[in-house]
N, C-alpha and C positions, 0 to 999 in steps of 0.2 A: 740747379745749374752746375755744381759741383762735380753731381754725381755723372752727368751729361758728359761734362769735358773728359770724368775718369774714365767714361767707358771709350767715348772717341779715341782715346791714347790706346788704353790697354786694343784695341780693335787694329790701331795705326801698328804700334810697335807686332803685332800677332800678324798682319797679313806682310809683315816685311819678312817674315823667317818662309824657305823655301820646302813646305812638308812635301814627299815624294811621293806620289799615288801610283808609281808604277807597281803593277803582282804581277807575278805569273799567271801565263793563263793556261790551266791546268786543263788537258781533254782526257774522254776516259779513250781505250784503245779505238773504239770500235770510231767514235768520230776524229781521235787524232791521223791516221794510220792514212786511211781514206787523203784527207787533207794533206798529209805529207807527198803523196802523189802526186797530189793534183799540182801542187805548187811548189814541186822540186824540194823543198824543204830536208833538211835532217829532221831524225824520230831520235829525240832523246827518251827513254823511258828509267822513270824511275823504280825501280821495285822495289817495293816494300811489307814488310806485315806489321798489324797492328802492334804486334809484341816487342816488336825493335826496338830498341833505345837507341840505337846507332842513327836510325832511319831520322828518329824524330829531332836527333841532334843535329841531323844533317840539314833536317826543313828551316828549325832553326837559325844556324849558324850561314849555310852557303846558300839555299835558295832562295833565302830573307835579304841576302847581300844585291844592294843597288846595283853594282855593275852587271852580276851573275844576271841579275834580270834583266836588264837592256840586251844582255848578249843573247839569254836564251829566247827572247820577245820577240829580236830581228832575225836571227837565223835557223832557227829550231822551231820545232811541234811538239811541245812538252808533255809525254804521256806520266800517272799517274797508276802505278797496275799493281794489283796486290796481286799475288796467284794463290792465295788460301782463300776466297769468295769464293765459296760454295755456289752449287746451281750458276755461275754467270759462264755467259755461253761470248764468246770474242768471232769475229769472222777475219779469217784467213786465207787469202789468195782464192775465194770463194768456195772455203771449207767451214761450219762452225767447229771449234775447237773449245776444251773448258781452260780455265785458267793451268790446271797442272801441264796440259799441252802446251798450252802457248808457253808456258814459263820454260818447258824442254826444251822446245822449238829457240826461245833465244839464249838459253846457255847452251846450247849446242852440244850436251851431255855433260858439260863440265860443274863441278860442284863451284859454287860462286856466294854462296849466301848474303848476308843482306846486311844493308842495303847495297845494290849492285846497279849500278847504272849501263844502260846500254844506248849505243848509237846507231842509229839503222838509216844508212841510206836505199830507200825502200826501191826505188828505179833500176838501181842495179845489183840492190841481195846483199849488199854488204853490211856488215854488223863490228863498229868495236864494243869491248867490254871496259869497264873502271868499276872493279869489288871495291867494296868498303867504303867507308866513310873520308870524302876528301872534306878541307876547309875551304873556304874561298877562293882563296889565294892559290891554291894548288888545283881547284875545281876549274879555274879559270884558264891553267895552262892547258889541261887537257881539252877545255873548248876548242880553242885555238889550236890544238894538236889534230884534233879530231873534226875541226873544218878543215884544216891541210890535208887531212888523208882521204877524208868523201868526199869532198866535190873539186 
């Protein structure tokens, strides 16, 4: 009967803490890109390669951040795009393209390395850039910068 009560508490005191199941929901290009379309949405993309440490501090530290995900959840199409994936073939504006195109096509010839986040308001062709590794706190202005300038 002891053992009863203890677990009723520890169960009581454990469903009063509020755990947060919100993630990101991560698309690859080919189903993000589409969907941002269709639903006016901003194209956030993140690029990355597996070799980055930058990249993976960033998954880390700002896309693991509670707020960062609510804001990218509600307003954004969260793409995922490495452009060293050999053989994967991306569709654009009804062209297939490999990753080294598409990765041209959004640094728009400029040297940007990694991790480089881009914004694409896909409706009307526009694209911001944010090189480097931001934190939370500084990832979250540029959201907000970067909903004031696309839509």
């Amino acid at each position: 009967m002891k053992n009863i009560f203890l677990a009723f508490a520890i169960l009581l005191v454990c469903g009063s803490f509020k755990i947060s199941t919100d993630e990101l929901k991560w698309l690859d290009w080919n189903t993000g890109y589409p969907l941002a379309k269709k639903t006016n949405k901003i194209v956030l993309v993140d690029a990355y390669t597996d070799w980055c440490g930058w990249c993976k501090k960033m998954d880390r530290d700002t896309y693991a951040n509670q707020k960062v995900i609510s804001m990218l959840n509600k307003d954004f199409v969260v793409i995922k795009f490495n452009p060293e994936i050999k053989d994967a073939e991306y569709e654009l504006e009804g062209h297939k393209v490999s990753g080294r195109e598409l990765f041209a096509q959004l640094t728009q010839g400029k040297s940007t390395g990694f991790p480089t986040t881009y914004f694409i308001e896909p409706n009307k062709k526009q694209i911001q850039v944010a090189a480097g590794y931001l934190g939370p706190d500084d990832f979250i202005k540029v959201l907000e910068q970067v909903k004031g300038i696309l839509k």
